[in-house]
PLY file of the C-alpha trace (Angstrom):
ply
format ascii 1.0
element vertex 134
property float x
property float y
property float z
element edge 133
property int vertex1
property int vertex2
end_header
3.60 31.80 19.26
0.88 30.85 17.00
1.55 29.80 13.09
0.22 33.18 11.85
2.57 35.18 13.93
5.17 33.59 11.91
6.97 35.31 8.87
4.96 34.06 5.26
8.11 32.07 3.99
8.25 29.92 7.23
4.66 28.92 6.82
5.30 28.14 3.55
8.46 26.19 4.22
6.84 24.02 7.50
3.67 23.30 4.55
5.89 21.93 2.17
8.06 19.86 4.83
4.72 18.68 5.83
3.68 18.04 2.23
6.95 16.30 1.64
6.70 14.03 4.96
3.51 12.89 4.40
4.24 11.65 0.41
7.96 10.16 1.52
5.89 8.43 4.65
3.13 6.92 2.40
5.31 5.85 -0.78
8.57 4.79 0.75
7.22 1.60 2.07
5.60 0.97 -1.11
8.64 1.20 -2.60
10.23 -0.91 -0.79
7.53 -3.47 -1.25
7.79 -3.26 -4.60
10.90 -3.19 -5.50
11.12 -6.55 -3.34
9.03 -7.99 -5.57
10.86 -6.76 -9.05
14.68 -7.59 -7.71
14.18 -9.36 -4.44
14.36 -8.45 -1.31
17.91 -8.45 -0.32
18.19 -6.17 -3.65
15.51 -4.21 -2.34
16.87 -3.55 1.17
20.49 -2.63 -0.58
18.73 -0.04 -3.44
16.67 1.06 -0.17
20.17 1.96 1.96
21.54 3.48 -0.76
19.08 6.15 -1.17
19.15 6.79 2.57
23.08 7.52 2.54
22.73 9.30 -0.68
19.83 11.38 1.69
23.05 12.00 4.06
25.16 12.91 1.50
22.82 15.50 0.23
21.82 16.27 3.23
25.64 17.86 3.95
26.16 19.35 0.40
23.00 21.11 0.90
24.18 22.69 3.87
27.75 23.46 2.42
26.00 25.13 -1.11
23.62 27.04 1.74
26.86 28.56 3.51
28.84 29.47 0.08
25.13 30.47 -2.09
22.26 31.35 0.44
19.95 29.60 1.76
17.23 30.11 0.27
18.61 29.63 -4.04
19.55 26.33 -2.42
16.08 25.72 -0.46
14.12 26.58 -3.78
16.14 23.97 -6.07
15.70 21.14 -3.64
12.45 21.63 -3.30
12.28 22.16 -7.56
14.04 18.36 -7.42
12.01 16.73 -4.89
8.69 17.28 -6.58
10.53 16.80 -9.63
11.19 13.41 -8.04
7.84 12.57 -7.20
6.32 13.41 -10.47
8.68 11.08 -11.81
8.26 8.40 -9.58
4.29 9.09 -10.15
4.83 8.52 -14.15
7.66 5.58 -14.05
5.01 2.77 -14.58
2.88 4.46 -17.05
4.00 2.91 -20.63
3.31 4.92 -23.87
-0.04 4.38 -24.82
-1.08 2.87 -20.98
-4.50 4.96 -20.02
-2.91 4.03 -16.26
-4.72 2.86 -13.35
-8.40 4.29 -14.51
-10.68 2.68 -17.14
-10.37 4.36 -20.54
-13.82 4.35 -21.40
-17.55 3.93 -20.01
-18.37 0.51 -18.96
-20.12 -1.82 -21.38
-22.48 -3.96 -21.34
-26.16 -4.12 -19.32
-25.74 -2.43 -15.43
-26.27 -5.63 -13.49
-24.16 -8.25 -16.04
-20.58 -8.50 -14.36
-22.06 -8.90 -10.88
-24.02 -12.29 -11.25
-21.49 -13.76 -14.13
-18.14 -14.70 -14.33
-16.79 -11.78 -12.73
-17.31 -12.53 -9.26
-17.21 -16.25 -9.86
-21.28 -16.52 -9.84
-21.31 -15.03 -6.22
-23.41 -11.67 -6.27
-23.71 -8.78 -3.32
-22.39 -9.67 -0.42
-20.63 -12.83 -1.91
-23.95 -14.84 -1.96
-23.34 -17.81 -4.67
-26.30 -17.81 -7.20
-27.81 -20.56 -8.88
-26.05 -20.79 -12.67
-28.54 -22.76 -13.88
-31.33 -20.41 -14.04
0 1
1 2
2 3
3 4
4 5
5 6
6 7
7 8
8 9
9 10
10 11
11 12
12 13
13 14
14 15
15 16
16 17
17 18
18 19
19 20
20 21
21 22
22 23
23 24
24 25
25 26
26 27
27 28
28 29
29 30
30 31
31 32
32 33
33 34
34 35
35 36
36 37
37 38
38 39
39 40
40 41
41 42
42 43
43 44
44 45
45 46
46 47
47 48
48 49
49 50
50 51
51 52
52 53
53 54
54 55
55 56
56 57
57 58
58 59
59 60
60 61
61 62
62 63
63 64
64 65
65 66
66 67
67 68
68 69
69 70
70 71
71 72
72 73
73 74
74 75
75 76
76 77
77 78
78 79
79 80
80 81
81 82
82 83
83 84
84 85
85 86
86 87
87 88
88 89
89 90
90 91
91 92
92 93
93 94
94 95
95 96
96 97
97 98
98 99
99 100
100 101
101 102
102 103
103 104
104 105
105 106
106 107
107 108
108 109
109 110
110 111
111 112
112 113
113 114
114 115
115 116
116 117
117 118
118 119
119 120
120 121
121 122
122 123
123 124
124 125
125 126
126 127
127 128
128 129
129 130
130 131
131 132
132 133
């Protein structure tokens, strides 16, 4: 059995698992990590378990609305609120007016300033320290 025998809607389902695995694998720990640092960790580990028993919890009305509705009105909304979800969690430290995590505007200033003033503390490539007194 290869992945193109496979019926269009499968594919499409084992993508977005995939898809879905791979962002709950890379931000979960980050998460974690960070809300550690906001609340504490023993906050941190309780706000952690509680989203893995509410996980659970969903986990079994999912598959009681599946029996009663269909499976696949109820696959289609979960997925709707899980990337719902991420988008979310993707904007919740932007603040109104925040550019967010890029530079809003060309750099200023001559091409090879920051690298041999204060920005490095006087060390240049490689983390050589230059003379200041040139």
């Amino acid at each position: 059995m290869t992945l193109r025998s496979l019926h269009p809607d499968i594919r499409l389902r084992i993508a977005v698992g995939f898809v879905q695995r791979l962002l709950s694998i890379m931000l979960m720990p980050l998460l974690v990590i960070h809300l550690a640092t906001l609340y504490g960790p023993v906050v941190a580990g309780i706000l952690t378990l509680c989203v893995a028993a509410a996980g659970i919890a969903a986990n079994f009305l999912g598959g009681h609305f599946a029996d009663v509705h269909g499976r696949r009105p109820v696959t289609v909304i979960g997925e709707l609120g899980a990337t719902c979800t991420f988008g979310l969690l993707a904007l919740a430290n932007l603040r109104a007016g925040d550019p967010g995590p890029l530079p809003a505007g060309p750099p200023t200033g001559s091409p090879g300033a920051a690298s041999c003033s204060g920005a490095h503390g006087g060390r240049g490539p490689g983390g050589i320290l230059r003379n200041r007194a040139r």
